[in-house]
Every structure is written in C-alpha cells, then in structure tokens.
N, C-alpha and C positions, 0 to 999 in steps of 0.2 A: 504494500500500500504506500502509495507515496501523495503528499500535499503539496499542492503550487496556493500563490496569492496572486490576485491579478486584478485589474479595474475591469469597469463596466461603466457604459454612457447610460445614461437617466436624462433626458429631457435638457440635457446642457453639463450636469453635475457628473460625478465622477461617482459609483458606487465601488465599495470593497467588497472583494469576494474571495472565498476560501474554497478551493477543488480538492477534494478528496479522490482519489482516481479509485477506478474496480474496472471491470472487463465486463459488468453488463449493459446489456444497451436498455434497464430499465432503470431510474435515476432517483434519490430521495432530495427535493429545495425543502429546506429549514427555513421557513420564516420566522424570525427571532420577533416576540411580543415587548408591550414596551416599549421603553429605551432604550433595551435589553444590547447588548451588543452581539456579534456572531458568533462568538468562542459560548458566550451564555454566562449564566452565573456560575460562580467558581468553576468554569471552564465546560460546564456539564454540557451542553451541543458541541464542545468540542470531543471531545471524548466522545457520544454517540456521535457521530460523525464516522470518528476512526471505527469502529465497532461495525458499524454497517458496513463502510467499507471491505473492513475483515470478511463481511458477511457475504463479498461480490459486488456490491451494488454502489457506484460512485454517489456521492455527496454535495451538494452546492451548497454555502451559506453564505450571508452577507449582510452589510451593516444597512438599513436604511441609511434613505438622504437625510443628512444632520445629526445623524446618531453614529459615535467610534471615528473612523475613519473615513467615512464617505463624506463629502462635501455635499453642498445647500442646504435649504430649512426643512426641518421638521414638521412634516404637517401631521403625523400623528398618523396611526393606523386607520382611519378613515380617508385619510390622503393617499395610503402606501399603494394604490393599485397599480401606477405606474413605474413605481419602485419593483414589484412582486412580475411585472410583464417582463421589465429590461432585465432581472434577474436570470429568470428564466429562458429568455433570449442566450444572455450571455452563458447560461447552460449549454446550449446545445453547440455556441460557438466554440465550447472549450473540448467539447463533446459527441465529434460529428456521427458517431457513431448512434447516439443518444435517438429513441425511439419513443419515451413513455415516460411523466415523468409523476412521482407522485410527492405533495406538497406536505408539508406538517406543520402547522401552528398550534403554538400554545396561545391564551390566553389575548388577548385582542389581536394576536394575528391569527391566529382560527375565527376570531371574527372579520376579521379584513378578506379573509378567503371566502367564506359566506357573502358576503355582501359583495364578492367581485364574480359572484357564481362559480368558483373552483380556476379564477384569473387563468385561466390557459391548459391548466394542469388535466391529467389521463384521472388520478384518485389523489383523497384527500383522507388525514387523518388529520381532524380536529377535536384538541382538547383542551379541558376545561374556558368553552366561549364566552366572552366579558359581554354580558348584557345591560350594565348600571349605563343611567345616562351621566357624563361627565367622565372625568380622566381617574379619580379614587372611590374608593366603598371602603372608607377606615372607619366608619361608623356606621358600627350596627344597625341602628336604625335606619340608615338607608338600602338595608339590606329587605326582600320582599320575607313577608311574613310566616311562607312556609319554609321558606330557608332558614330565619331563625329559630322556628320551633324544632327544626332538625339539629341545629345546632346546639341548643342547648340542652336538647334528649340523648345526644349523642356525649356532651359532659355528664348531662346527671349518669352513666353510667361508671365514670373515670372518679375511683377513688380519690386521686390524684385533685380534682378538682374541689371536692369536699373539705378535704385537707385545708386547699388553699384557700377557702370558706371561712372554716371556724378561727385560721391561723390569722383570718386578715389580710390575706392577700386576692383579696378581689376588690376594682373600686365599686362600691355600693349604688353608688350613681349612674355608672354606666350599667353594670347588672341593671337595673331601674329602666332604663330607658330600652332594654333588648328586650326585656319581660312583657312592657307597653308595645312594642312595637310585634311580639310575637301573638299578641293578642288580638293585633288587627284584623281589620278587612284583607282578601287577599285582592293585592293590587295588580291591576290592567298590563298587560303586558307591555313594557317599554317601543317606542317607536322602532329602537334599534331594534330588539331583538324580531318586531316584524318585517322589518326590512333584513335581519342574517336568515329568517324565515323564507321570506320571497327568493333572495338570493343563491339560496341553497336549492330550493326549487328548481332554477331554473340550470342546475350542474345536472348533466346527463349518467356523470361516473361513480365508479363506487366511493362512499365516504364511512368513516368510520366514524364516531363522534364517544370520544375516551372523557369520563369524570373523573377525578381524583375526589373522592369522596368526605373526606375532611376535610375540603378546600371552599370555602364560603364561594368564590364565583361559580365553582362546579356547581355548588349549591342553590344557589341563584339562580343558574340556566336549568338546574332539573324543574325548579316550580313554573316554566314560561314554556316548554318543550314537551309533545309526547311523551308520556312515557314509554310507551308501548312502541314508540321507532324499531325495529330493529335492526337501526346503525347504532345505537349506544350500547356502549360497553362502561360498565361501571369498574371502578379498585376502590374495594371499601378499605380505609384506614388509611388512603396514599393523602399526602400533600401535592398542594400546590407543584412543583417538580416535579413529582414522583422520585424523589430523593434516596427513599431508602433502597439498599442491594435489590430486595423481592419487585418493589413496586419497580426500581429500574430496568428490572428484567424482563418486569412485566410489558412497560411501553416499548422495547424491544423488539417484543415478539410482535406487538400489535403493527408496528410498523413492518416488521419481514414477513407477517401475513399480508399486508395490504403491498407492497413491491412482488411477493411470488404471485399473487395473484396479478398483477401487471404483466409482468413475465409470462405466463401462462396465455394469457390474454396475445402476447406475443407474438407467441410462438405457435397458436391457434388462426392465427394472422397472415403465417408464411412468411415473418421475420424473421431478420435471421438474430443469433445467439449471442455474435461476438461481433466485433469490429470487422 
C-alpha cells in the first residue's frame, strides 16, 4: 500500500487530497464532517484509510475549501457539494483505472451526501446524519424529545451515572432543563432533515445509513427517520466515532460490505478486475 498527497481545483481554490493506492477499480471518498480535517480526529480516517486499502480497495480523502490545507472559504457542509464533485473528479484522475466509487460521511457530511443525492457517487454509507438546525446541539434541550428520553433511559441504566448523582456530580440545572425538554411534545421534523429526506430519494444506489447508538445526533436522526428502512444498521453502545476496537471493527466491515458489493456489481457489468 503506498500514499501520495496531491491538489485538486474546486471552482478557483486549491483542495488537499490524500490517495491511498489498492488495485481495485472499486474506490472508498471519505468525506471528512465538520471542520474535521482528512487525516480525522487523532488520525482515525487516517488509519481507516490505510486498513481499507490493506483491504484492496484504494482510498481518497480531503480537506474541504477553508478547512486544513485547502484554500478559500468555508461554507460549511451545506456548501460542500462542489467540494464532494471536484473531489471525486480528482479521484478518478489519480485513478484511471477507477470504475465505482462508494462515499462515506460521518456526521454532516452524511448529511451533505443526502442533500446532494449520493453527489456522483455508485453507494453511500452514511453515519450518524446531523439533522439540528444551526452549526451545534450542546444543549440538551435542543435536542428532539424522543432523543432525550433515550438518552436518559439509557443513563438511568449506568451505575456509573447514579454515582455521579448522589456524589454531586451532575449540574442540577441542566438535569432540569433535559427532564422538561424530554417531557415535551414531539417536535416537527426539521426542514433539513426533509430536505436529507428528498435528497436521499432521489440516489438510485445502495446506501447504508450506520447509528452509533450512544451518540445524541444518531439519536436525533433515529426520532425524524423510518425506523423500519432497511438501510439502517444500528451499534448499540458505539460513540460518536465509533472509537472503540469492537465498534471500529464494526464500521469496517460495514464499509467492505458496501465496496464488495460495488465490486460484485462490477464485475456482473463485464468490468474488468484490475487496471
């Protein structure tokens, strides 16, 4: 497995990109969420990256415009659609070989994929999609009301958090304000999330749609979302990342199910294999 770094044009600007090479001609783009940069937090898209690769299957990632190393402004993952095309472009150009390619976003870049219909891409695995209107959800109570009664039936089970109870280590006041807000009405589905709605609709390809089940925006998109899709796959106990060894292993797998089946797709096609 070997890594090159290279640019990419965007509309004038200059994007950064990171090629993990493999020998198949079916591809995984990492759309980095946030502000996130392309290596990820403590490196983790970097490291899957290489891992897929290991797997066969080359890798593309890269900085949004204004975020790490790519020049102009930041317009945020509602802007990125044009960022997520020249990405993918600059895919196939490093890539000629490159037939299929399947996208992965976390967290408002699973929403940016939604709302761009699957931006170009063959299949999509999106997890845990950012439905809050505005940029944060650090406050409970802007969280929808069956997300927080999940969430706090999922403490009252954790010793741990009783503990931090009677010891004083909870603030009262906020406790106070999730307990009101879990009590509510349940609220109207946000415009966004009917617009990753429409979106998603109108992608023809396979998607996967991954919750990390401890994860309050996971959380959030289960109460606005069929339950009964079946594109969702849940990990009960994963975080936000899917951090730990099991749950890492677990997005793993979900992603070389969703590339074999690209492959397969393939090579049912009368593509060929290799380069």
């Amino acid at each position: 497995m070997s890594r090159t770094h290279f640019t990419a044009d965007c509309q004038g600007d200059t994007l950064a990109c990171t090629l993990d090479e493999a020998a198949s001609p079916v591809g995984l783009l990492i759309v980095s969420g946030g502000n996130e940069t392309r290596a990820g937090a403590f490196a983790g898209q970097a490291r899957l990256a290489a891992r897929i690769a290991e797997a066969g299957y080359p890798v593309l990632r890269f900085d949004r415009r204004g975020v790490g190393d790519s020049s102009g402004d930041n317009l945020g993952f509602t802007g990125s659609a044009p960022d997520i095309t020249a990405a993918l472009r600059a895919f196939a150009a490093a890539r000629p070989g490159l037939r299929r390619v399947v996208a992965f976003g976390n967290c408002d870049a699973a929403s940016a994929l939604m709302l761009g219909a699957g931006s170009g891409c063959d299949g999509l695995v999106l997890a845990n999609p950012w439905t809050f209107e505005g940029e944060t959800a650090d406050d409970a109570s802007a969280m929808p009301a069956e997300a927080i009664r999940a969430r706090y039936a999922a403490r009252l089970k954790d010793p741990r958090e009783w503990l931090r109870l009677v010891s004083g280590g909870v603030d009262l006041r906020k406790l106070a304000r999730g307990l009101q807000g879990a009590l509510s009405k349940p609220a109207a589905p946000s415009s966004l999330a009917e617009d990753m709605r429409k979106g998603l609709s109108r992608f023809a390809g396979p998607a996967r749609i991954l919750l990390a089940m401890r994860d309050r925006t996971a959380q959030a998109f289960a109460t606005v979302w069929d339950q009964s899709d079946p594109r969702l796959h849940r990990r009960e106990g994963a975080d936000h990342a899917f951090s730990a060894r099991a749950d890492s292993d677990w997005l793993f797998s979900q992603l070389i199910a969703a590339l074999d089946e690209q492959a397969l797709f393939n090579k049912q096609t009368g593509q060929l294999d290799v380069d």
